[in-house]
C-alpha positions in Angstrom: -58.6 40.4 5.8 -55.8 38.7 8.0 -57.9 40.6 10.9 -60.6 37.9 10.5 -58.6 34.7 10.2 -58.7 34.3 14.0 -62.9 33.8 13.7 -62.1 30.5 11.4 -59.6 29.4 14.1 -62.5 29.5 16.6 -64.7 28.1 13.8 -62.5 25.1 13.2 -61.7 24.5 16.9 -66.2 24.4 17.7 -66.8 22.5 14.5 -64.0 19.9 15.1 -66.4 17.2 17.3 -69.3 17.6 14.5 -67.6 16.9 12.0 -65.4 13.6 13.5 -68.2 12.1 15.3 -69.6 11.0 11.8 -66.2 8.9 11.3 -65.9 8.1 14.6 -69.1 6.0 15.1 -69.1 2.2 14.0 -72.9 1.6 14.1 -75.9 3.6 12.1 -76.2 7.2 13.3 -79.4 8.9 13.6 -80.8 11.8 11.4 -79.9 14.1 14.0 -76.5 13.2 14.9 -76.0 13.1 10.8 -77.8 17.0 10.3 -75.3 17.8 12.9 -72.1 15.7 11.2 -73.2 17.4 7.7 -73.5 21.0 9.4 -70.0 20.6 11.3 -68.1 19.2 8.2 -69.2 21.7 6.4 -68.0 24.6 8.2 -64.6 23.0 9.5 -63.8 22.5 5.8 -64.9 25.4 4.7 -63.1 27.5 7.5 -60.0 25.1 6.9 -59.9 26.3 3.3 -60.7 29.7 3.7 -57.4 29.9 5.8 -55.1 28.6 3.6 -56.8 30.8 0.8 -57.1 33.8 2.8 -54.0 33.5 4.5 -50.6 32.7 3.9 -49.2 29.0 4.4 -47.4 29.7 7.6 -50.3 31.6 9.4 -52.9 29.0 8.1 -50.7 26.5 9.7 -50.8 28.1 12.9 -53.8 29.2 13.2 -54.8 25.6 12.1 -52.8 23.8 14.6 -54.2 26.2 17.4 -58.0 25.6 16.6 -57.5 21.7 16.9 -55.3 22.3 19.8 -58.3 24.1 21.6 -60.5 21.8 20.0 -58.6 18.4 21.2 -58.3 20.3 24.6 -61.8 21.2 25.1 -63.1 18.0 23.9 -65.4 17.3 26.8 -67.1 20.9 26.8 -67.2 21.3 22.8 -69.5 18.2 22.1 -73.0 20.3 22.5 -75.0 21.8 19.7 -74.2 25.1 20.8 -70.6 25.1 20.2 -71.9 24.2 16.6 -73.8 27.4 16.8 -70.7 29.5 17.9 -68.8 27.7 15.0 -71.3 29.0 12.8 -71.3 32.4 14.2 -67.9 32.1 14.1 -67.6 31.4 10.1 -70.3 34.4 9.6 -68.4 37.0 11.2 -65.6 35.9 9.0 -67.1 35.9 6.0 -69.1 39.4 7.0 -65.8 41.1 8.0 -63.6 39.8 4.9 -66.8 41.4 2.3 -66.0 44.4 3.7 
């Protein structure tokens, strides 16, 4: 299973501007942009757990810390609905590859 822990790095790094624009934003958001929020926060919580569950405490740490550093990083180029795609992509592989 440890094999696959990199895919929720990559999943937390994509999901990471989904899932702070909802908290980030003083004035009413759309239905999109909230869709989007609820989409992102679910899969960078659920890829954040999965790494500390999956994983022990030191290599969920890490691979934590990296995915926000790419994500804090590649903040300009990570704010499309596409990167939300890859997240979910991301997560799926993950969860394919740890069933088997």
């Amino acid at each position: 299973m440890a094999t696959y822990l990199p895919f929720l790095c990559i999943a937390i790094a994509l999901s990471w501007q989904a899932f702070a624009s909802a908290y980030r934003q003083h004035d009413a958001l759309s239905r999109g942009e909230l869709a989007t929020a609820a989409i992102g926060s679910s899969i960078f919580l659920g890829a954040m757990a999965m790494l500390f569950i999956d994983g022990s405490l030191l290599v969920g740490a890490l691979l934590f810390a990296g995915g926000m550093a790419i994500a804090l990083l590649a903040n300009r180029w990570l704010m499309s609905r596409w990167s939300l795609l890859a997240a979910a992509t991301s997560f799926g592989s993950y969860l394919i590859g740890a069933a088997h």
